[in-house]
C-alpha positions in Angstrom: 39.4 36.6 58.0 42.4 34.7 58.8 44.7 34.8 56.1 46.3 30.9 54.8 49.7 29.8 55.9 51.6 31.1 52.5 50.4 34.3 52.9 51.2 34.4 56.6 54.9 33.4 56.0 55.1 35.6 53.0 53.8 38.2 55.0 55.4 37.7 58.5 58.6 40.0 57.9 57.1 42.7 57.2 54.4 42.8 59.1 57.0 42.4 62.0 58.5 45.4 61.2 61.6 44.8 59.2 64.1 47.2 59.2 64.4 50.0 56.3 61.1 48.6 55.0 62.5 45.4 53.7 60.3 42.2 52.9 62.4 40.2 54.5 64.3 40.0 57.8 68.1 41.1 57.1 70.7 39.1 58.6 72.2 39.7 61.6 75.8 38.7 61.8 76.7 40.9 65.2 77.8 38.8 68.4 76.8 41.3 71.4 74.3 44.0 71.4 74.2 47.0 73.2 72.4 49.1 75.3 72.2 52.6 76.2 70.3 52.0 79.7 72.5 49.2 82.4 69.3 48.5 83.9 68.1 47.3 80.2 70.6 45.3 79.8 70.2 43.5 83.0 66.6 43.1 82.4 66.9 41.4 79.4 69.7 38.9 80.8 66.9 38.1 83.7 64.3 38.1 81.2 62.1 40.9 82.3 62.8 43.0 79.2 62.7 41.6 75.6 65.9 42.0 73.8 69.1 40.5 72.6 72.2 39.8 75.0 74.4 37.5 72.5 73.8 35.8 69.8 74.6 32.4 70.9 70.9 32.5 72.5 69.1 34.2 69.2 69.6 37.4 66.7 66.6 39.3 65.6 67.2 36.7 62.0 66.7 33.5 63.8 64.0 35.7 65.9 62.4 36.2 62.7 62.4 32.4 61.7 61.2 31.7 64.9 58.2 33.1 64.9 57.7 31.5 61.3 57.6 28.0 62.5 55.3 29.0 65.5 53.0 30.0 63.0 53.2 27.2 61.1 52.7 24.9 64.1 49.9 27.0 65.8 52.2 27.3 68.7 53.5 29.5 71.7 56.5 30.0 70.8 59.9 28.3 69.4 63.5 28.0 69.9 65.7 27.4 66.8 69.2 25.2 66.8 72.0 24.7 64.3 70.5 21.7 63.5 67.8 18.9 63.6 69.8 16.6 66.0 70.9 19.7 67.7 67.3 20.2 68.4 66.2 16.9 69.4 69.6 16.6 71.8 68.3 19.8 73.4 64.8 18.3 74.1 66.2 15.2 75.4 69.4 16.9 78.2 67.4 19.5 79.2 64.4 17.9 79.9 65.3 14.7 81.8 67.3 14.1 84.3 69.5 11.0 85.1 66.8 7.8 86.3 64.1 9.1 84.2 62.9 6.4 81.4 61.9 7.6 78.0 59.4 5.5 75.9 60.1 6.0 72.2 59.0 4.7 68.4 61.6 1.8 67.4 60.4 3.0 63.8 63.3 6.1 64.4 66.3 8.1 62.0 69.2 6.4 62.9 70.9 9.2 64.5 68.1 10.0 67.0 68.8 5.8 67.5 72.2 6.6 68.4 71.2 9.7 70.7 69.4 7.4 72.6 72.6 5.1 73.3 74.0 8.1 74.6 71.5 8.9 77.2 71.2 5.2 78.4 75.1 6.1 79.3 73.8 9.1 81.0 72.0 7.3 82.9 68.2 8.1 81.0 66.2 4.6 80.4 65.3 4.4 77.4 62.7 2.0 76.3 61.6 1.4 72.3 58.2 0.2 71.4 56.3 -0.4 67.7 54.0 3.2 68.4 51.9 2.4 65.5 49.7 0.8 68.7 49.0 3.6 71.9 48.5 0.2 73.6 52.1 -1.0 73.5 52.9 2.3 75.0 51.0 1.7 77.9 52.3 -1.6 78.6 55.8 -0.4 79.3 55.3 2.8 81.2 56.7 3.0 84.6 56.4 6.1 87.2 59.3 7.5 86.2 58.6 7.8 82.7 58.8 11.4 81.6 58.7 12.0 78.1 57.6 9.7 75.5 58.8 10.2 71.7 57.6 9.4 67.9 58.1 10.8 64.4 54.9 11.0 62.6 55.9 9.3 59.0 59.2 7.2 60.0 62.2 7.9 58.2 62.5 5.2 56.1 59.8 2.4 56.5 57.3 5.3 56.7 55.1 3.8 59.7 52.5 6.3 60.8 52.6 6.4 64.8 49.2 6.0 66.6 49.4 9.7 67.4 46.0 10.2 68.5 46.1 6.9 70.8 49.7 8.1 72.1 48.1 12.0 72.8 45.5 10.6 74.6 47.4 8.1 76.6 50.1 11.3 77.8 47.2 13.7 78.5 45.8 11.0 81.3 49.4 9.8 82.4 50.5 13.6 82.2 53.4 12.6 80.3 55.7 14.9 78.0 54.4 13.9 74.3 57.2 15.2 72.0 56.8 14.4 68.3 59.4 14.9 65.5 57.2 16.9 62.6 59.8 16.5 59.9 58.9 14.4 57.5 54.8 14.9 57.9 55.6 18.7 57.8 53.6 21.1 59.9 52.2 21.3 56.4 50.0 18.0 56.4 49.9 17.7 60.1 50.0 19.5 63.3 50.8 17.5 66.4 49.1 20.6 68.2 46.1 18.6 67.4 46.9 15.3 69.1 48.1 16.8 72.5 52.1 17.2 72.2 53.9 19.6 74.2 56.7 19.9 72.3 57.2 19.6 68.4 60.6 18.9 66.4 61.4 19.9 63.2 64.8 19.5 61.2 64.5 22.8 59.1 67.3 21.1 57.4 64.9 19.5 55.1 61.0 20.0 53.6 60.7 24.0 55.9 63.7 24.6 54.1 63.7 22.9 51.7 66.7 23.6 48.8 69.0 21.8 50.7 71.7 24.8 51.1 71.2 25.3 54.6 71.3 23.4 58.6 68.3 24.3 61.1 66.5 22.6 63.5 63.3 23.7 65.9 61.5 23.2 69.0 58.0 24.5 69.1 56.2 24.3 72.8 52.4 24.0 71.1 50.5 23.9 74.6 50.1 20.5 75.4 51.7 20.0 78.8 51.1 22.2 82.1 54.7 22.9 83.0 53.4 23.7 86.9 53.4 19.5 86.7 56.7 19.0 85.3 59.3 17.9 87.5 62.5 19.0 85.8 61.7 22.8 84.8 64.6 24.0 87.3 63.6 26.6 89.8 65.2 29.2 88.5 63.2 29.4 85.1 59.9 28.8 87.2 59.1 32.7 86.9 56.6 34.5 84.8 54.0 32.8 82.8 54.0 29.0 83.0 53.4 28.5 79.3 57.2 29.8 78.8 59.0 28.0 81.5 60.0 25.1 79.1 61.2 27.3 76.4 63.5 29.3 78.7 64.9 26.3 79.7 65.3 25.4 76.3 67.0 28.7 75.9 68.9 28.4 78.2 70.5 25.4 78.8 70.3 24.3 75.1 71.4 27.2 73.4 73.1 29.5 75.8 75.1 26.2 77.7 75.4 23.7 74.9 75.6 26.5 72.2 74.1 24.6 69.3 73.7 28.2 67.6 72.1 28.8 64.3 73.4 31.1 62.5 72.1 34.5 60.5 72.9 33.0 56.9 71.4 29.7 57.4 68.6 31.2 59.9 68.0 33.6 56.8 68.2 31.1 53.7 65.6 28.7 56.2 63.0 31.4 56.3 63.0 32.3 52.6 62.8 28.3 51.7 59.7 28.3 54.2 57.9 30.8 52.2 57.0 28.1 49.2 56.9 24.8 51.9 53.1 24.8 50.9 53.5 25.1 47.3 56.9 22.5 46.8 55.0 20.0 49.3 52.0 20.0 47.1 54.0 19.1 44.4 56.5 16.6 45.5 53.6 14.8 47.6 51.9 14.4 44.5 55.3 13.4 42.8 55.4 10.5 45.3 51.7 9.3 45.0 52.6 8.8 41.6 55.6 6.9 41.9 54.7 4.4 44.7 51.7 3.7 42.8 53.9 3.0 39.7 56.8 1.2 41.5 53.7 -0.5 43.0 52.9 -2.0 39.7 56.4 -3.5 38.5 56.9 -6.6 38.5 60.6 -6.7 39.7 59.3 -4.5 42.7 58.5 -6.8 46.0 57.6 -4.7 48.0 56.8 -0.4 48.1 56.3 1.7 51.6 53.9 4.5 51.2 51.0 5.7 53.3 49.4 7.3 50.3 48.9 3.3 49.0 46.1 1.4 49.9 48.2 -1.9 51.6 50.0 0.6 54.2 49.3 -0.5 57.8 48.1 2.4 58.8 46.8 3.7 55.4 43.4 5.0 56.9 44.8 7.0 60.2 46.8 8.6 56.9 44.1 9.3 55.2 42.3 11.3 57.9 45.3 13.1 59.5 47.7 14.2 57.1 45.9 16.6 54.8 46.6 19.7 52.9 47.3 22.9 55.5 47.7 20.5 58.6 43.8 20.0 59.1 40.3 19.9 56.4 41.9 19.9 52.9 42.9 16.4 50.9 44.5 13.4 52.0 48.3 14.4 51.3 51.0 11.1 52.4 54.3 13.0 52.4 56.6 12.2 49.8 59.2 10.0 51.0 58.8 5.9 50.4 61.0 3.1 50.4 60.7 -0.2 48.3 62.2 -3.7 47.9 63.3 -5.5 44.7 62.5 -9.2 43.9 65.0 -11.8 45.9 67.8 -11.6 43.8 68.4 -8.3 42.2 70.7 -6.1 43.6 69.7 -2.6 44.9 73.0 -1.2 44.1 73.1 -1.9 40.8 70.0 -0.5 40.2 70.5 2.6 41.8 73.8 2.8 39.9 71.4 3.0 36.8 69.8 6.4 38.1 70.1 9.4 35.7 68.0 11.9 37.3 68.0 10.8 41.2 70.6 12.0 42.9 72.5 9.4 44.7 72.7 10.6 48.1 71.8 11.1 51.5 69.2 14.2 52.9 65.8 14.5 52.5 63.4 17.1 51.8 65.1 18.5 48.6 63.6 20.2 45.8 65.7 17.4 44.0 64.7 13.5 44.1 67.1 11.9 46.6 67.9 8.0 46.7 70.2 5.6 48.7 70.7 2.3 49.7 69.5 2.6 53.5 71.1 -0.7 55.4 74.6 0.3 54.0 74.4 4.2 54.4 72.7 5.9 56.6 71.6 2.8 59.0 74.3 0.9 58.7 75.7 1.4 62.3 72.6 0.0 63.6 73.8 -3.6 62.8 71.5 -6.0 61.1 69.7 -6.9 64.3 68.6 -3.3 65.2 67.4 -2.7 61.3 65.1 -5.5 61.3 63.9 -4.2 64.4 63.0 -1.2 62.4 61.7 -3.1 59.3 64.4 -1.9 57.1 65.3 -4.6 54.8 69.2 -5.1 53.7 67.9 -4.3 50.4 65.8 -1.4 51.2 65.9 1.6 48.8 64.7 5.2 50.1 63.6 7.9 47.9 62.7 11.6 49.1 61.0 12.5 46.1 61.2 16.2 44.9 59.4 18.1 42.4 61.0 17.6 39.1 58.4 16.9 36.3 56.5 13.4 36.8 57.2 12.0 33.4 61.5 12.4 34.0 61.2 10.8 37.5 58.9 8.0 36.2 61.4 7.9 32.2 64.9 7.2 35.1 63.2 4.6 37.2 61.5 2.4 34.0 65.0 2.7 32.5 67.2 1.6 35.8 64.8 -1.3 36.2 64.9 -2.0 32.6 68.7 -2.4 32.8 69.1 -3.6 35.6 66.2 -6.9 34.1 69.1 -7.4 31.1 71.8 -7.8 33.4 70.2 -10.3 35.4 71.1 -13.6 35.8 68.6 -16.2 34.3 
């Protein structure tokens, strides 16, 4: 039998063969490692021989976490960065080439947005489409489109893509699918199981989770024959296919851009990833709850969560994002956004808060809340935001998994003073 994903992560360290016995990996703060044999070392720099050359390309600790988020994404194998963006960046430079066009989500995090702009300089093309339709897709493809791009659960309007519309549409075209896992979690959903190739998380936030530590990950999960790709360079088109995008990866993202991630944030990372199932369970449920009540208020216009019944795309929720990525309950995430009536102003409110924290991240074991249009979108311009569906009074909240009753106690008493300041 097949243990769960808990007990795998719990388990993984060990079972890998820590050293000294330990339960968990030990960091690994050396630069260079030796070797006893020249002809070792030389293999392992031409990738015949497994092994560690310098730890700009990996340690045995970010090794260790590594192999972590390939088991939680049921993949072939992953390469780890010093952060999300670092991750994504790497995805993007080292898989197209100047005069290829991308086809990405407009529902997007704001620096991803910005990445974008930066590739259009490079001379990438860069197209942005509402991917909560597979259809929409389609009708701006071009034959030099190589990769196309969602998040799951946008950060912050929460749109669910049309990932099984988008898969299918990439397998026919033979297109690169590469979908951003962060805020669904590998947890509630594994893009495995629509066809992507490659898989993003930021293990800034929900993997790990306290908020203490920078990560991000690339998982290849199978979904593209690299044989058909057109910009794996010749030189890491040796060995097994499956691995050629990963080396590149490697390579050219790590070892030539040297977005490292360290041993003390690779280490904290994999501890956090441990209780992902058990903290998501809980602050999933914490933001059922909330949207539901938020829902109800009547100075609330408006509330953005999958897990309610109004949600665009509350359904294709409903039957995708479940507990352990695939056959358990409906689970929605546990971020959402809402509006106040015309009127009130969202910074007042959110100057009521006790218990949420004021402030940017997501993905903390503590409830988070900000004012999106004038933080962390507000170099979009207002144009680009209502693109996006992010109103100028929008308020995002990554719900954590303090108990129920305080979170639900500090938003009745913001709303309550906020009513008594009011003008009539």
């Amino acid at each position: 039998m097949k243990p769960g994903i808990t007990t795998q992560l719990l388990h993984a360290d060990r079972r890998q063969g820590a050293e000294h016995g330990a339960v968990h990996k030990p960091m690994h703060s050396a630069a260079a490692y030796q070797y006893n044999d020249v002809n070792d070392l030389c293999g392992v720099f031409q990738g015949t021989r497994a092994g560690f050359s310098y730890a700009r390309q990996g340690t045995p600790t970010t090794a260790a976490l590594e192999q972590k988020i390939t088991l939680l994404e049921d993949g072939l194998g992953t390469v780890c960065f010093a952060t999300g963006m670092a991750a994504l960046t790497a995805v993007f430079t080292t898989m197209l080439r100047a005069g290829d066009h991308v086809v990405s989500s407009q529902y997007i995090f704001g620096n991803t947005n910005s990445l974008f702009l930066t590739l259009q300089q490079l001379g990438v093309e860069v197209t942005l489409v509402d991917a909560t339709s597979a259809d929409t897709v389609a009708a701006v493809l071009r034959p030099n489109t190589r990769l196309v791009f969602v998040e799951t659960i946008a950060n912050p309007g929460v749109q669910v893509a049309d990932l099984h519309g988008i898969g299918e549409l990439c397998r026919e075209r033979q297109l690169l699918f590469v979908v951003d896992n962060t805020i669904s979690t590998p947890y509630l959903f594994q893009p495995k199981s629509v066809g992507a190739g490659l898989v993003v998380n930021s293990l800034t936030k929900y993997i790990g989770g306290h908020g203490n530590a920078m990560g991000g990950a690339v998982t290849d999960v199978g979904g593209l024959d690299w044989t058909r790709y057109p910009n794996i360079l010749d030189i890491y088109q040796t060995g097994d296919p499956s691995r050629w995008a990963l080396t590149q990866l490697r390579k050219k993202g790590l070892r030539d851009q040297g977005a490292t991630l360290a041993a003390e944030p690779a280490h904290r990372i994999a501890v956090g990833a441990e209780t992902l199932t058990l903290r998501m369970e809980r602050a999933c449920a914490n933001a059922l709850m909330l949207a539901e009540w938020l829902n109800a208020q009547p100075l609330v216009a408006r509330v953005n969560y999958p897990g309610l019944a109004d949600h665009p795309q509350h359904e294709w929720a409903r039957q995708w994002f479940r507990a352990g990525g695939k056959g358990g309950e409906p689970r929605f995430g546990a971020l959402l956004s809402f509006e106040l009536q015309a009127g009130l102003d969202c910074l007042q409110f959110l100057n009521y808060l006790q218990v949420l924290v004021l402030s940017t991240h997501l993905g903390d074991t503590r409830t988070l809340a900000l004012p999106a249009a004038h933080t962390i979108y507000y170099e979009m311009g207002p144009a680009r935001r209502a693109q996006m569906g992010i109103a100028e009074s929008l308020i995002r909240i990554s719900v954590g998994i303090e108990e129920p009753d305080d979170l639900l106690a500090d938003l009745e008493q913001a709303l309550q003073s906020l009513a008594k300041d009011a003008p009539a």
